[in-house]
N, C-alpha and C positions, 0 to 999 in steps of 0.2 A: 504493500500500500504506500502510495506518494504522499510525504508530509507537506505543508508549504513550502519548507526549503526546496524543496526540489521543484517547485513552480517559479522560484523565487531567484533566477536566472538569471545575469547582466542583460541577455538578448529580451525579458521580458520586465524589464526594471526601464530598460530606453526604448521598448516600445510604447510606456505608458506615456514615459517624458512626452515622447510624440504627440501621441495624439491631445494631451494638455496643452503643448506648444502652438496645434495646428486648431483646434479648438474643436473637431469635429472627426468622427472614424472614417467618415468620407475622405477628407483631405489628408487624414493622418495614414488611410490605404493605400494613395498614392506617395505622398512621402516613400512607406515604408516596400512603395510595389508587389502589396497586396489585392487582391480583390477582397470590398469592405466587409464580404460576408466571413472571408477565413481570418480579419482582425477581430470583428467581433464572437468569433468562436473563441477565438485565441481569450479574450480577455474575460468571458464568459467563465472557461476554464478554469482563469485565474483564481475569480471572484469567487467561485463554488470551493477552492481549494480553502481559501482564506475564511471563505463563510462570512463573506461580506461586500457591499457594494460599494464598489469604483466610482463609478459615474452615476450620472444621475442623466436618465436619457428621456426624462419625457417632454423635451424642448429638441431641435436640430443640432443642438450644441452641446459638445460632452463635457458637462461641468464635474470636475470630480467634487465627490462627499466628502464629510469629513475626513472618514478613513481613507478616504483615497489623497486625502492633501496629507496627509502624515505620513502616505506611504510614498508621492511624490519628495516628500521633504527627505526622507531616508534614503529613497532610490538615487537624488542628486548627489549623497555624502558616500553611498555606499560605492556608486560608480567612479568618483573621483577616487576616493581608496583605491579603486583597483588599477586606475590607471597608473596611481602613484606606488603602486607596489612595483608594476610594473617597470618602469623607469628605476626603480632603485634594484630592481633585483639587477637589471642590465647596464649599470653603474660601477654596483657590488662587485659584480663577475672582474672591473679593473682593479679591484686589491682593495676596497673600500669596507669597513665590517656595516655592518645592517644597523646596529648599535652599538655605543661604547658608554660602557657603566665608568664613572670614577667615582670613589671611596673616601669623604673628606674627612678628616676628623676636626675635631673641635680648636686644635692649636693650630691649625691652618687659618689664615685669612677669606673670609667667606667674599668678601670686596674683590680678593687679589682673583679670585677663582672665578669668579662673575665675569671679570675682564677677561678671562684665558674662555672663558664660553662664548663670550662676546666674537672675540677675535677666530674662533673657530667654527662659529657660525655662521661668521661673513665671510666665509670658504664657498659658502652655497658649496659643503659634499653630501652626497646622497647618506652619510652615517647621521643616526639620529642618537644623542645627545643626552646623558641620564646623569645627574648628581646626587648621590644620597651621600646621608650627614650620619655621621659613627663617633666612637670615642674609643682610645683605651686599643684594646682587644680587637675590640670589635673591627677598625679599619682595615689590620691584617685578614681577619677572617674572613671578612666579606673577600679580599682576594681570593683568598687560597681555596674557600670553598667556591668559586667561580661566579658567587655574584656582583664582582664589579673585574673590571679589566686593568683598573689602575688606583692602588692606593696612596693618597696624600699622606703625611704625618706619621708614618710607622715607627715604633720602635723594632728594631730586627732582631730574631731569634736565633741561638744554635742553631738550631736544624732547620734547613729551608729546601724546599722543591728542588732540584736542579734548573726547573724552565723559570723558577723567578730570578728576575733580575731588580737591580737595585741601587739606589744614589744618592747621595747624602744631602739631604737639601741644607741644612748648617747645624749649629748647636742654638738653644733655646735656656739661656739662667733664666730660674725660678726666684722669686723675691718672697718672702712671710711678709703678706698685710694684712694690717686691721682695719677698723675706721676708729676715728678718734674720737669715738664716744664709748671706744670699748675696753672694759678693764685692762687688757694687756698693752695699750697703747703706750699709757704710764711706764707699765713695768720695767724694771731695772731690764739691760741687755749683755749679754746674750740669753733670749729664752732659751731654758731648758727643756726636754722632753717631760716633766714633772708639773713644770707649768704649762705646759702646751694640754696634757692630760685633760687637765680640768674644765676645758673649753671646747666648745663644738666647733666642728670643722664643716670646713665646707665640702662637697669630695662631689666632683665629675662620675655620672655614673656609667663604669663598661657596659657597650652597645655588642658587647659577642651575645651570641643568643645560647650559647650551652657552654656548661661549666660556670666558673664561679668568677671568673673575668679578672681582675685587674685592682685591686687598689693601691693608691699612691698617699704614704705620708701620712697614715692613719694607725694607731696605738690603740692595742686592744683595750675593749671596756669603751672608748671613748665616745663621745655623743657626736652623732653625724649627721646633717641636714645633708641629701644626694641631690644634684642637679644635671638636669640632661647634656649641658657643653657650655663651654666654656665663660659664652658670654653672660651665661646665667650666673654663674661662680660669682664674675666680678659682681655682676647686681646686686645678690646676696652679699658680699660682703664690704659692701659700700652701706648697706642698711642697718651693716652690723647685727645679722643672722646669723655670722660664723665667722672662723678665721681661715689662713690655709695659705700656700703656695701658688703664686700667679705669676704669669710670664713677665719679666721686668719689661718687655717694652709696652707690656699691657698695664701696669700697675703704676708706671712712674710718669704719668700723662695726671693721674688721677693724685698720686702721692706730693705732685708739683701744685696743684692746687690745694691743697689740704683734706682733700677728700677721702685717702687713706696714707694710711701713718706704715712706711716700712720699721721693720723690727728684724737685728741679726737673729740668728737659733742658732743652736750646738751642731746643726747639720744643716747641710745646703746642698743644691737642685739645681742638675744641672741636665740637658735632655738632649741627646742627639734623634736627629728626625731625618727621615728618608721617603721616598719616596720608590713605591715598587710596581712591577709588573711583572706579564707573564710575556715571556717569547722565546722558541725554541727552534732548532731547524725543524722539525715536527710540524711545529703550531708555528708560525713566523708571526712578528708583529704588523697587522694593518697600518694603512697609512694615517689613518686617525691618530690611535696609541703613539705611531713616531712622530706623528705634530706635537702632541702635548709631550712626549719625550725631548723633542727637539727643543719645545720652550724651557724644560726645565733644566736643560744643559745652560742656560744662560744667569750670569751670576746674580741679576740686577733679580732676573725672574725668583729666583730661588730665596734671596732676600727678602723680595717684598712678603712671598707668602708667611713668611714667620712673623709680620709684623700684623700689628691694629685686628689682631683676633677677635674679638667683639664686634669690630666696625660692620654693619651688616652690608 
């Protein structure tokens, strides 16, 4: 038995355009070099399939119904889809991927990456274009388990794939701020882990979806407010809802106006970040992946990304 899908045809999707176009199954017959009797069989057909009427035929002129203007409105998106697949698929076929996922993580520049999308989409290439937002963990794994093509902000592991590859985007010092309305602002320096105890922190929460992910700079027992990235951190403790470790170039924009107070600790944060991918003689890299590879060989590029994290 035939569902609608199977009525539901490009050749019967721009036959309806037609006769909508031509305003009548007469003139939409010869348009489509039919005789008017086998278009209106054809679309008879249709309408029995769907259990619903098209047109509305008791005037000279085939006005479509509702349901048929909703399905006119589909038929125009669905048929561009197809043409546009079309085109990309024979695009593709010159070395182009269909899609490229990248993997941001939160101490990456959301600003800096915006502009590297910018500049890659006034490529007009047939790859379509996907950014999702990670932490921790989680930016490596979205590589490695194959759902992004390229991760920003990795900290790198012993043991790594053979097909990933990988490049130091710079190193990132961590700064301890408070806000100055908050007990430890005072306090004598260098905080100790003893004093640090007694105070809630602020903690970026790992985006790995299994296992137990990543924490940084947290002392057991201790009291923790979690926040999804980065830029939330700083809000939080600009509000003085916690204390914690923020990238100095994020913290000392805010620390120059007095809106948070740096403080030494008995320990300091220091973070090298990378950025990785996949590519092998196997799997080679598309030319997308080597676009954004190619910007990130560039020093000014690799800079910016570490800076104004917050900035959206």
């Amino acid at each position: 038995m035939q569902s609608p899908k199977d009525w539901l045809t490009p050749d019967a999707l721009f036959m309806l355009q037609t006769i909508d176009e031509q305003g009548s199954f007469a003139a939409a017959a010869r348009k489509l070099n039919l005789v008017p009797s086998a278009l209106t069989y054809r679309v008879r057909q249709l309408e029995d399939a769907l259990d619903v009427l098209l047109f509305d035929r008791s005037s000279r002129q085939a006005r479509p119904t509702a349901a048929g203007q909703e399905l006119l409105r589909e038929a125009g998106r669905l048929l561009h889809d197809i043409d546009a697949v079309a085109n990309r698929v024979k695009r593709v076929a010159t070395g182009w991927e269909a899609v490229l996922t990248v993997a941001v993580d939160s101490i990456i520049s959301r600003s800096v990456v915006m502009d590297l999308c910018e500049a890659f989409l006034a490529l007009n290439s047939p790859t379509r274009l996907r950014i999702r937002h990670e932490t921790l963990s989680g930016t490596m794994a979205a590589l490695t388990s194959g759902q992004a093509d390229l991760a920003l902000g990795v900290a790198l592991g012993q043991h790594m794939a053979a097909d990933i590859q990988h490049m130091a985007l710079g190193e990132v010092p961590f700064v301890f701020a408070v806000a100055p309305q908050h007990p430890l602002a005072q306090a004598t320096e260098p905080l100790s882990d003893v004093q640090l105890v007694q105070h809630r922190m602020v903690a970026v929460a790992d985006s790995v979806q299994r296992g137990s992910g990543l924490t940084v700079g947290l002392q057991g027992g201790q009291d923790v407010f979690t926040v999804p990235d980065m830029a939330s951190k700083l809000q939080a403790q600009l509000r003085g809802l916690g204390v914690g470790f923020l990238p100095e170039s994020l913290a000392r924009p805010y620390a120059q106006r007095g809106l948070l107070v740096i403080k030494s600790t008995d320990q300091s944060r220091l973070s090298a970040v990378h950025a990785a991918w996949r590519d092998s003689r196997m799997s080679p890299a598309g030319h997308a992946l080597l676009w954004w590879t190619a910007q990130l060989d560039k020093a000014t590029t690799r800079t910016a990304l570490l800076q104004d994290v917050a900035k959206a």
